[in-house]
Each structure stands twice: as C-alpha cells, then as structure tokens.
C-alpha positions as a Markdown table, in Angstrom:
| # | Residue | x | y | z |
|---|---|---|---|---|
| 1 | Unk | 12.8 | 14.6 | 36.6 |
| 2 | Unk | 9.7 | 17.4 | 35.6 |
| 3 | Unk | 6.9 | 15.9 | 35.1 |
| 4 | Unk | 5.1 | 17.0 | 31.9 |
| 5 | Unk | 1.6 | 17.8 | 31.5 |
| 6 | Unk | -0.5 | 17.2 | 28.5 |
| 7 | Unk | -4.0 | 18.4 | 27.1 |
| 8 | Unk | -6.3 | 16.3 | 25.1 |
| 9 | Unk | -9.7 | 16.8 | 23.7 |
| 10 | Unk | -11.9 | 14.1 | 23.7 |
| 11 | Unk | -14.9 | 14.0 | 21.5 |
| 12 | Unk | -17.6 | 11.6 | 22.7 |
| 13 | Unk | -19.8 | 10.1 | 20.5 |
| 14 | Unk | -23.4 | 10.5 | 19.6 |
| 15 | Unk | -25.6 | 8.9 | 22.4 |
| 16 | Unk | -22.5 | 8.5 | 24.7 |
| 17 | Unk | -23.2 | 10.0 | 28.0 |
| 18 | Unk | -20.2 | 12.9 | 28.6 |
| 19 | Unk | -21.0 | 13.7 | 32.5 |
| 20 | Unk | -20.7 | 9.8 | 32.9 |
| 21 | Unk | -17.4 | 9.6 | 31.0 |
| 22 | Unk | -16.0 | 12.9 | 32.8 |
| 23 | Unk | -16.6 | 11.3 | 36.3 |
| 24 | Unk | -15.2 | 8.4 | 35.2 |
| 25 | Unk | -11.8 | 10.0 | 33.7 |
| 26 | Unk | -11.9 | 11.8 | 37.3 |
| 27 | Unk | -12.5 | 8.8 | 39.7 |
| 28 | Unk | -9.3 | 6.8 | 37.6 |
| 29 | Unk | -7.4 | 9.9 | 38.5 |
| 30 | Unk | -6.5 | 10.6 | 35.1 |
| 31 | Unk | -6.4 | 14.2 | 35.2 |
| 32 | Unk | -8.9 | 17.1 | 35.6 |
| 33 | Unk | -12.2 | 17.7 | 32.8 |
| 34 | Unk | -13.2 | 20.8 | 31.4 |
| 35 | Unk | -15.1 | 21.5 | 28.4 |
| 36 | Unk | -13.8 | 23.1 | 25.6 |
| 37 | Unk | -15.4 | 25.9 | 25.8 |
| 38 | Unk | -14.1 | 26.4 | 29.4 |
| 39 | Unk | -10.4 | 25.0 | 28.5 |
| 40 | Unk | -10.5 | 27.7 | 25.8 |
| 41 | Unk | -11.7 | 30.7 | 27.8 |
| 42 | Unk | -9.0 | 30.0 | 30.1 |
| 43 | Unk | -6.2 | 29.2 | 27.8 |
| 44 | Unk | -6.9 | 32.1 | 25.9 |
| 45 | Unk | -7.1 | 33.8 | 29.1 |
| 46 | Unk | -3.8 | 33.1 | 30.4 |
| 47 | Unk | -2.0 | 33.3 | 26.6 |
| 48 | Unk | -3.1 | 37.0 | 26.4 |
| 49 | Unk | -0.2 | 38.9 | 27.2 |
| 50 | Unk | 2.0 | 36.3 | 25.8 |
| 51 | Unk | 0.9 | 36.3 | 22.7 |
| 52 | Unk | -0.2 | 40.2 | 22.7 |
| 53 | Unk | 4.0 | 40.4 | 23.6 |
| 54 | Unk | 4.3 | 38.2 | 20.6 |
| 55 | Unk | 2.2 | 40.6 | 17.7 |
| 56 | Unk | 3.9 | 43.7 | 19.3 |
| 57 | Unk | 7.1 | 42.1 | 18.4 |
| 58 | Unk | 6.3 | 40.9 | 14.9 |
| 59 | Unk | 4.5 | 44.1 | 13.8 |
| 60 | Unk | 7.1 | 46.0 | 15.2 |
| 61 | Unk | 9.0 | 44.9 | 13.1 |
| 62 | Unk | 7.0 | 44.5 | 10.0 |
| 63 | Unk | 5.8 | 48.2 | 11.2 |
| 64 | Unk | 8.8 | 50.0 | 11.3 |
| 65 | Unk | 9.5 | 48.2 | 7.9 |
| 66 | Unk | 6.2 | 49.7 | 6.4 |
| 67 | Unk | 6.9 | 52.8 | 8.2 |
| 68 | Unk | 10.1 | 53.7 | 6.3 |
| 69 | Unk | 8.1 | 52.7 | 3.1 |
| 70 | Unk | 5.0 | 54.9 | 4.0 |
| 71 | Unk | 7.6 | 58.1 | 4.8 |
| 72 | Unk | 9.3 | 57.0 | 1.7 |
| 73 | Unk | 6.5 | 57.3 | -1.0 |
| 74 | Unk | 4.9 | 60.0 | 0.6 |
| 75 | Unk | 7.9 | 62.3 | 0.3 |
| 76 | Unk | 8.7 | 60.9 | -3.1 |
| 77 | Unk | 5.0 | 61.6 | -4.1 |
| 78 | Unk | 4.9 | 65.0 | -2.7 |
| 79 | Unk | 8.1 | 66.4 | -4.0 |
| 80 | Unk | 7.5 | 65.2 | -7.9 |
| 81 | Unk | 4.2 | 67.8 | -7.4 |
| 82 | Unk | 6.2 | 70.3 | -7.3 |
| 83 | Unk | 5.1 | 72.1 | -9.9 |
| 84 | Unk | 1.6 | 70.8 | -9.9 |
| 85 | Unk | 1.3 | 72.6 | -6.1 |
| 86 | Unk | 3.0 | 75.6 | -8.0 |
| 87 | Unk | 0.0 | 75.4 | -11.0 |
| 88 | Unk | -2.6 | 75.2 | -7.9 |
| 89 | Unk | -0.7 | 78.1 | -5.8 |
| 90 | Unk | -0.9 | 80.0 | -9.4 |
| 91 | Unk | -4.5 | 80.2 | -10.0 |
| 92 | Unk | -5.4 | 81.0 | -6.6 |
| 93 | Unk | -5.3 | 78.4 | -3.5 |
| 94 | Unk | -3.4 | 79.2 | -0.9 |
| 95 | Unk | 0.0 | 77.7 | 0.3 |
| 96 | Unk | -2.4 | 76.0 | 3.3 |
| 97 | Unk | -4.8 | 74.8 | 1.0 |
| 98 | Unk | -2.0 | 73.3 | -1.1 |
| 99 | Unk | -1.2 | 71.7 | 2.2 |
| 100 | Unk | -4.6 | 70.4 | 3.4 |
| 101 | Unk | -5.3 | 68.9 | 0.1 |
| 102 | Unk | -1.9 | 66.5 | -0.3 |
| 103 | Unk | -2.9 | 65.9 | 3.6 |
| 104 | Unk | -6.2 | 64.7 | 2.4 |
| 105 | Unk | -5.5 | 62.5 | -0.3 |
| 106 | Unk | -2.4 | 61.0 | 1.7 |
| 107 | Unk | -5.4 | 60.3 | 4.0 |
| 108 | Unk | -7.7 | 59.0 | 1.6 |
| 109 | Unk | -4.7 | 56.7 | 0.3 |
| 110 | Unk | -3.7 | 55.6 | 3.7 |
| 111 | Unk | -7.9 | 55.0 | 4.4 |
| 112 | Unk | -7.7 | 52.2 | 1.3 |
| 113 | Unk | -4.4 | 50.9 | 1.9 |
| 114 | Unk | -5.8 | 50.4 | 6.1 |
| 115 | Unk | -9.6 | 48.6 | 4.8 |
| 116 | Unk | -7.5 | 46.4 | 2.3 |
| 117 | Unk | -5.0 | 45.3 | 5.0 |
| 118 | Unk | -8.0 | 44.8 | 7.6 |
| 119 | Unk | -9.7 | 43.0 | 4.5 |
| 120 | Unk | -6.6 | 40.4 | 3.7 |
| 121 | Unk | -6.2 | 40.0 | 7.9 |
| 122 | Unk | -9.5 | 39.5 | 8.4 |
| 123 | Unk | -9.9 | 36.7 | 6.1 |
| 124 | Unk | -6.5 | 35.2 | 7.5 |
| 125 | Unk | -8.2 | 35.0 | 11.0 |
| 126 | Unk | -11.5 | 33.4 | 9.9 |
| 127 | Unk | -9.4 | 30.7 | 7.7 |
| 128 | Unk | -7.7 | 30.5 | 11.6 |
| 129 | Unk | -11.1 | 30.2 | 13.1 |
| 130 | Unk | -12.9 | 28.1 | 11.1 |
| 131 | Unk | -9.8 | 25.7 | 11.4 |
| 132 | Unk | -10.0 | 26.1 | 15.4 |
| 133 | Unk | -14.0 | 25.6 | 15.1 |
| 134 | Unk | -13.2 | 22.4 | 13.3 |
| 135 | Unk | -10.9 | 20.7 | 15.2 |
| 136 | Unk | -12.6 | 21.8 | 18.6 |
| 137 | Unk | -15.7 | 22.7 | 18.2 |
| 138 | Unk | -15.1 | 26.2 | 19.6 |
| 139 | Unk | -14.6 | 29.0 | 17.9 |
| 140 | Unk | -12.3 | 31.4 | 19.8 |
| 141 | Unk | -10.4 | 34.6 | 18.9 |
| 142 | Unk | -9.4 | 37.2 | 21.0 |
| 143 | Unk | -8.3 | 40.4 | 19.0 |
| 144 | Unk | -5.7 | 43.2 | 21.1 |
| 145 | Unk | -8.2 | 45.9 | 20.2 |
| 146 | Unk | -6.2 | 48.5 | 21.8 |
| 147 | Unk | -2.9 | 47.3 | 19.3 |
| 148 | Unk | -5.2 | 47.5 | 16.3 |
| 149 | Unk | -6.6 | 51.4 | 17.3 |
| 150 | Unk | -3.0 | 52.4 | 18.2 |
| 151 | Unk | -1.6 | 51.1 | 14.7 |
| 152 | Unk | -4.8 | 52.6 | 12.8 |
| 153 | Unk | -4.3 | 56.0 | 14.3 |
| 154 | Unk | -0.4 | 55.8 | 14.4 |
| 155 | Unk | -0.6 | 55.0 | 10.2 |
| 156 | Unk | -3.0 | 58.1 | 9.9 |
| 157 | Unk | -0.4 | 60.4 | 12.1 |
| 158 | Unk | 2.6 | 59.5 | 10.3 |
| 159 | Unk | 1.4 | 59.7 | 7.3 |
| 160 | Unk | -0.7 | 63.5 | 8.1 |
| 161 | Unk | 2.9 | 64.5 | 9.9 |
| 162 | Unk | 4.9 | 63.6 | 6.5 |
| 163 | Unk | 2.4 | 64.5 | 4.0 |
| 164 | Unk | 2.4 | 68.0 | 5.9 |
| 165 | Unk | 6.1 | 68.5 | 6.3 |
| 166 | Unk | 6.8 | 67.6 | 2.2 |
| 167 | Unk | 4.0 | 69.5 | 1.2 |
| 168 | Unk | 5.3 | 72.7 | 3.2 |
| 169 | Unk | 8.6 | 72.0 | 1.7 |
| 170 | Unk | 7.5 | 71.1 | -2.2 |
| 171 | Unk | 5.6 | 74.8 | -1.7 |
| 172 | Unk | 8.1 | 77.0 | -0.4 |
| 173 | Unk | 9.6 | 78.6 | -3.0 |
| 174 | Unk | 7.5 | 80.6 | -5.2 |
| 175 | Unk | 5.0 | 79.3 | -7.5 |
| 176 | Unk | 6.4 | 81.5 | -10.3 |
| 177 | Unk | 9.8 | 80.0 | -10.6 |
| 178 | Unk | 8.1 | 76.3 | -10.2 |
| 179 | Unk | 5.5 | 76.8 | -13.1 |
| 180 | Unk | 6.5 | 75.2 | -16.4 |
| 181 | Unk | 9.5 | 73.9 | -14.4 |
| 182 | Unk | 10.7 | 70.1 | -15.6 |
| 183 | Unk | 9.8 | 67.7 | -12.7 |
C-alpha cells in the first residue's frame, strides 16, 4: 500500500513558544517543520514548471481563440476603410502612410485592449493573494515573466502583421475608383 503524505499549517498562538512546539512535533516523529515562508518558497519552487505547463496550456488555448478574433476584426475594420484610405490617398498621403497610420491605431487599440486585460488579471491575482496571505500568512506569487513578454509582443506582431497585410490590400486599387464608392 503507498503511503500518503500530508501538509498542514499550524498556527500557534500568541505567547506560545513555536521553536518549542517544532522540536516537540520533531522528537514524536510526527513529520518534518518548516515555516511557511520556507514551505512556500519551496513549493512554489518545485510547482514552477508544472503550473507554467499548465497557463501555456490554458492560454493557448484561450490565445489562439483571441487570436482568430484579433485577425478577424482587424481585417473586417480595415477593409470597410476602403474608401476612407482612398479619401486619404486622394488629398495627398501616400499608399505607406495610409499603411503606417492603420498600423498605428491597430497598435494604439491593441495598447488599450493589453493595459485593460493586465488591469482585470492583475486584480484577479491580488484577490488570489490576499486569499493566500490570509489563510497562511505568506503572500506568494510567482509570475512566468518570460510568458507574459512573449504574449505582449506576440499580440503587438500579429496585430502589426494583419493590420499591414489588410491595409496593403484595402489600398491597392486606385483611390479614384474607391472615392464616393458605397462601403
């Protein structure tokens, strides 16, 4: 038969001395003492990949899910301007400036839509936190900051790559038959 292993916290009380009761846990043979802040250094420690294999997983899939959407209303937006980029291209910008400028605001959107999400996650991990910090005593996160810079800069490239690609597309033909055209 395995033999199972548990964890508990123990909080002592006020005036209780904890090296005492440690030694004392110890000497029964009761199991092994750590302090929290220890037992969470090293469970988060050994967690890590699991759980970074976990949120790779998850926002994979909630990422390819937004991706399609992102691809999806940036081609949608950029091909109903049509005739706006035709209107610019008229009165004097360039087809590349045309370009740049849908890349820009795509960026500026993407920029707000990125701080909003980081606003809404960031208050989902202190609700986490504070719940940890209450029921331990120990605050602990530990954030994949190498994840969260490849999904930042990933959202800015696919959107740049698809803003650029319908924009080049939307002003292909000539401004002249696009002007006055119905959308």
């Amino acid at each position: 038969m395995a033999q199972l292993h548990t964890q508990t916290i123990v909080r002592v009380a006020s005036g209780t001395d904890a090296e005492a009761l440690a030694d004392r846990i110890r000497a029964d043979g009761i199991g092994a003492v750590h302090t929290v802040p220890a037992w969470i250094a090293r469970s988060t420690a050994a967690q890590a990949d699991t759980q970074t294999g976990i949120m790779l997983v998850v926002m994979g899939l909630g990422g390819l899910y937004a991706l399609l959407a992102v691809i999806n209303a940036v081609v949608i937006a950029a091909a109903q301007r049509r005739s706006e980029f035709a209107v610019a291209r008229a009165i004097g910008l360039r087809r590349g400036q045309v370009v740049r400028m849908a890349l820009l605001e795509s960026w500026a959107v993407t920029a707000i839509g990125l701080l909003l999400g980081s606003l809404a996650a960031g208050c989902t991990l202190f609700a986490i936190t504070s719940a940890l910090d209450r029921i331990t005593g120990v605050a602990a996160l530990a954030l994949p900051w190498p994840l969260v810079g490849a999904v930042l800069a990933g959202a800015f490239l696919v959107v740049g790559v698809t803003s650029v690609c319908t924009s080049l597309s939307a002003t292909r033909p000539r401004p002249v038959t696009l002007v006055g055209a119905p959308e």
